[in-house]
N, C-alpha and C positions, 0 to 999 in steps of 0.2 A: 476191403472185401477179399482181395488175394491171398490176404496175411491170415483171414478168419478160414478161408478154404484150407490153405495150408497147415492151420493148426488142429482144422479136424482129421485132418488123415494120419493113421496109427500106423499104417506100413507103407512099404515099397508100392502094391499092389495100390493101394487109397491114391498115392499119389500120385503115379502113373492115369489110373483113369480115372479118377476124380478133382484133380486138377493139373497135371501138365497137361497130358491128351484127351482133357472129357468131351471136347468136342467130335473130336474121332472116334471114341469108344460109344459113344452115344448115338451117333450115325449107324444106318444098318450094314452090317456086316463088316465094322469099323476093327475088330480084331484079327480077321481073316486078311484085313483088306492093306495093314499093315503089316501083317507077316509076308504077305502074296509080295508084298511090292518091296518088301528089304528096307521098311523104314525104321530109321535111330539103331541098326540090325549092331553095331559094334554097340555102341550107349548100351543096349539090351543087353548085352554079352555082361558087361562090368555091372548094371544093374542086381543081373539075377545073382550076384554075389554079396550085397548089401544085407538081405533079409539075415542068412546064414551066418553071415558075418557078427552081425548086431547080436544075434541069440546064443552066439558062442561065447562071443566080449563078455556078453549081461553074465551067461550063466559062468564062466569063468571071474570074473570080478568077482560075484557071488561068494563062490565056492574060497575066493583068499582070504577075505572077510567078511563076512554075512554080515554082522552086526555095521559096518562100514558101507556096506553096501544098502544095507536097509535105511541107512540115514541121508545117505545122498540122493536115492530115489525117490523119498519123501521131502527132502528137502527140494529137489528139480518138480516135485509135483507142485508143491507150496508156490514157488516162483512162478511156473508158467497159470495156474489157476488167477495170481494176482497181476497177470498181463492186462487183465478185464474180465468182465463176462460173458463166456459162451467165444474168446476168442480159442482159449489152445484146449485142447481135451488129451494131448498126450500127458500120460499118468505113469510112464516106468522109461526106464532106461535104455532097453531097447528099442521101443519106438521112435526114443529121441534120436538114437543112435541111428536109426534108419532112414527117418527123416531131413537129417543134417546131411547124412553121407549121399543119400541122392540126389538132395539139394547141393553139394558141393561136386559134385558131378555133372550137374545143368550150369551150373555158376564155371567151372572148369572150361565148358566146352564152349564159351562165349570166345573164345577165342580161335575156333574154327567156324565157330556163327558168324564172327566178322568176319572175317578172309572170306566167305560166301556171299553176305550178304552185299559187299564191295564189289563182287564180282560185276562186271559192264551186263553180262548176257544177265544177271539177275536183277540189279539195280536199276535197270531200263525200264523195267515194267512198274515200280512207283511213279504213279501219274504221267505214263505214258504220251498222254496228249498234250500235258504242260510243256508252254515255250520257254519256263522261266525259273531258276531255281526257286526252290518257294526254302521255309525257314526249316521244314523236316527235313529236307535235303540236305541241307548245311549242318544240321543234326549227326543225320549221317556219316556226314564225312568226321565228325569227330571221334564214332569210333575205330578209328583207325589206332587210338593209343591203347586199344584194348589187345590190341592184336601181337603187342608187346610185352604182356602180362604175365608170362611164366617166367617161372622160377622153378629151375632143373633142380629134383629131386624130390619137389614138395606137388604131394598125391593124395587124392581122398585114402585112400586104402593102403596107407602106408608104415614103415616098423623105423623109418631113420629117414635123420634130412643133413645127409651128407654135405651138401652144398649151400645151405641154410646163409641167407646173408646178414642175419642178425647170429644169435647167441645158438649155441649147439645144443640138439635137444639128448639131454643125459636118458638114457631109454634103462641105465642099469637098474634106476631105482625102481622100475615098473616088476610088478610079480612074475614070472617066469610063466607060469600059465596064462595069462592076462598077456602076457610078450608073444606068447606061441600063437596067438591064435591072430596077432596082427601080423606076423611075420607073414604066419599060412595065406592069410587071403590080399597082403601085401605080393607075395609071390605069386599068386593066381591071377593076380590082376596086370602084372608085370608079363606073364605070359601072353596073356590075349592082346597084351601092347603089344608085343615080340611078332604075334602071327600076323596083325592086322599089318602091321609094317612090312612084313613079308610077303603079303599079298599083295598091297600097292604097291611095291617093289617087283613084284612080278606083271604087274601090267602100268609099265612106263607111259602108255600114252592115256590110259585113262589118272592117272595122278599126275600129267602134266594138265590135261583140259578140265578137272576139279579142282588139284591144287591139296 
């Protein structure tokens, strides 16, 4: 069912309140109510650059080779139509592209979900009244090895993987337009890294008591 929700959403937007937060959005006054309250507020920030992102790649890939371009889109529609029926409805390139990158951006951020989720003051409130570990508990604590998961350098929004621990990724062969425009929002996205960092660095004792 997650996989059929997820294949119906064509953008950023679809996915946001149609399946991560449809419970929130759905609730009244569930968009106010996240803005008011500063939730996912950095997530947001690198979100709102996926849509732009994705429409610039398409129409740049495009523009280097149409006739290349038209075949691979048709070919990416061919594959996901024969996933099943009624599972995926993306049908061009940039939805796909927008899809993936926000989805690699929730999947990214499992590793500040752990480090919270593990937290004592958090983790107390799963079956608070239990005397006894039960076996989601011991779940739990397994993902500790997720918290281990990165790999410096490798980014949704990114133009090079400098520190790559397999094989280097050759970025020359890529069209120079098609390059610029990952560069552009590889840099944009490295920025809002830069400030958010800058900001918890400005307040020591709240990024010692979140972490």
């Amino acid at each position: 069912e997650a996989w059929i929700n997820w294949g119906h959403c064509k953008n950023v937007d679809d996915f946001m309140e149609g399946f991560l937060l449809e419970d929130l959005y759905k609730s009244p006054n569930g968009k106010e109510i996240m803005k008011k309250a500063g939730i996912l507020g950095e997530f947001n920030k690198q979100a709102a650059n996926i849509k732009p992102f994705a429409e610039e790649l398409s129409a740049a890939m495009k523009e280097s080779d149409k006739a290349a371009f038209e075949i691979a889109e048709n070919n990416l529609k061919k594959f996901l139509e024969n996933c099943g029926d009624h599972v995926c409805d993306i049908d061009n390139i940039s939805s796909w592209v927008q899809l993936v990158s926000i989805t690699g951006i929730v999947h990214g951020s499992t590793l500040s979900c752990t480090r919270c989720l593990l937290m004592p003051e958090v983790i107390r409130w799963r079956e608070i009244q239990g005397k006894t570990w039960s076996h989601y508990d011991c779940l739990l604590m397994e993902q500790f090895a997720t918290a281990q998961g990165m790999e410096v350098g490798r980014h949704v929004l990114t133009d090079a993987l400098p520190n790559a621990i397999k094989k280097e990724w050759n970025t020359s062969l890529i069209d120079p337009k098609v390059f610029g425009v990952m560069k552009k929002y590889s840099d944009l996205s490295h920025k809002l890294k830069e400030e958010s960092k800058a900001e918890l660095e400005a307040k020591p004792e709240f990024l010692q008591e979140y972490g």
